[in-house]
Each structure stands twice: as C-alpha cells, then as structure tokens.
C-alpha positions as CSV (number, residue, x, y, z in Angstrom):
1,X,10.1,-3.6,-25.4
2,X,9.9,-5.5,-28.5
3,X,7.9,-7.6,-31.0
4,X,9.3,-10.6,-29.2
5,X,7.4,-10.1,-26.0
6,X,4.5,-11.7,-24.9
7,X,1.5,-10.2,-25.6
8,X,-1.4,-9.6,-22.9
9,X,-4.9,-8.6,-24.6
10,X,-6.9,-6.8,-22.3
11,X,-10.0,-5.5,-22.6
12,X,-11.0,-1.8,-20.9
13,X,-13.6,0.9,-21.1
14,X,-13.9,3.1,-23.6
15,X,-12.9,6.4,-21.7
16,X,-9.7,5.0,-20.2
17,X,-8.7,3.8,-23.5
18,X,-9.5,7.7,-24.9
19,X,-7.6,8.6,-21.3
20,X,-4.2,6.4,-22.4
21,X,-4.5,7.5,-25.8
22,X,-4.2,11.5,-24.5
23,X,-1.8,10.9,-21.9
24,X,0.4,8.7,-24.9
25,X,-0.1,11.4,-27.1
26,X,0.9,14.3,-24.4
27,X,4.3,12.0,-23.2
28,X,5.3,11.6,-27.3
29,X,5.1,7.6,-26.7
30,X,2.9,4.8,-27.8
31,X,-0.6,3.5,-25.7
32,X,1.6,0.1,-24.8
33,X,4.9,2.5,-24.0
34,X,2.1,4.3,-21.7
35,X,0.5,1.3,-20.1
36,X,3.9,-0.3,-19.3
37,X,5.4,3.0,-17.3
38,X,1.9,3.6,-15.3
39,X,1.9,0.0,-14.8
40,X,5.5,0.4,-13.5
41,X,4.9,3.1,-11.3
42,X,2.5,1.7,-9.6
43,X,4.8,-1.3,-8.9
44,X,7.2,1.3,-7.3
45,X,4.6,3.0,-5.4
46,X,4.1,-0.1,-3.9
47,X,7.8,-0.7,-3.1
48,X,7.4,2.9,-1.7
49,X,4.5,2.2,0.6
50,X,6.5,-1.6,1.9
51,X,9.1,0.7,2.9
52,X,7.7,3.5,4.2
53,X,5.0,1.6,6.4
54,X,5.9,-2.4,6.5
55,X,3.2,-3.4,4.8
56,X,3.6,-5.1,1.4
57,X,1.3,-5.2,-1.1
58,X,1.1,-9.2,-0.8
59,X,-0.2,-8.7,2.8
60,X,-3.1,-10.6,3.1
61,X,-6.2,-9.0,5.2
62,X,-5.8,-12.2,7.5
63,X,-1.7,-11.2,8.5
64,X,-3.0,-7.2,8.8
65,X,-6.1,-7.9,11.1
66,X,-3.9,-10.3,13.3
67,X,-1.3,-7.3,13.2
68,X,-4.2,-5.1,14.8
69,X,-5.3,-7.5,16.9
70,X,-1.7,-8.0,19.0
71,X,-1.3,-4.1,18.8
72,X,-4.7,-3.5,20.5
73,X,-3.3,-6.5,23.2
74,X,-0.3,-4.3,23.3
75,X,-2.1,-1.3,24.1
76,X,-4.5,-2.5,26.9
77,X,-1.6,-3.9,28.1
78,X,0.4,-0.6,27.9
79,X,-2.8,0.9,29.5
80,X,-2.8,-1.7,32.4
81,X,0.6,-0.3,33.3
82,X,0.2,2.9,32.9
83,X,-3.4,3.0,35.0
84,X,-0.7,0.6,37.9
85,X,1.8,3.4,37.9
86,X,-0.4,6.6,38.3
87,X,-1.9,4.1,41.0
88,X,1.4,3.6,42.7
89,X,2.3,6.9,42.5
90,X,-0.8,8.1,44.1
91,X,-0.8,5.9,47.0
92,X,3.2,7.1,47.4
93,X,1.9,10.7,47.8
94,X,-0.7,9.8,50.3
C-alpha cells in the first residue's frame, strides 16, 4: 500500500472506529493496514464459503430461490418413487 493509491473516504460510527483503532494498536499496524486485511479476509471467507457450499457471494436471491424451488421438485419427485417402490414391494409380498 502506498501514497499512490486511491483513496476511499468512508464514514463509520464512532465505536467501530475506537474498535479498529484497538485492534490496529494490538496487531502493531496502522487503522488503513487494519481495514485492508479485515476487508481481505472477508473476501477469502467468501471464496471459502463458494467452495465449500457452491454458492458465491454474487448469487442473487432470485438464482438461490430457483435453486430451492427445482430441489423441492427433486424431492417430491424422489418421494413419488420411493412411496412406488415400497408400493411394489408390498403388493410382491402379498
């Protein structure tokens, strides 16, 4: 990071302010140095979550409520065949 990169003012509440300021303080680094590796963690969590579930963080409610609505198709579905196959097999035994 240097003098030469953008700036981004920002304005926040007092007590996360005081917050960054502690947590600067505690990890010997600056209240921007701070900012910029929570910031970046979060981005990685995110990555983290994409790859451990599917869903990225640009999913929009729209794509994951259609998502729910072809698994619950898939599961009555799943159901249908199930309920046939218990049926089959107790007309077999009779």
């Amino acid at each position: 990071m240097s003098r030469t990169d953008p700036q981004f003012n920002l304005r926040i509440p007092a007590e996360l302010r005081d917050k960054i300021s502690r947590a600067a303080e505690r990890n010997k680094r600056s209240a921007t140095a701070e900012i910029i590796s929570r910031l970046e963690q979060s981005f990685e969590r995110d990555i983290a979550r994409f790859i451990h579930t599917g869903v990225s963080p640009n999913t929009t409610l729209d794509e994951i409520e259609e998502v729910k609505l072809g698994l619950s198709i898939a599961m009555e579905q799943l159901a249908q065949i199930q309920r046939a196959q218990a049926n089959q097999k107790h007309n077999g035994d009779d």
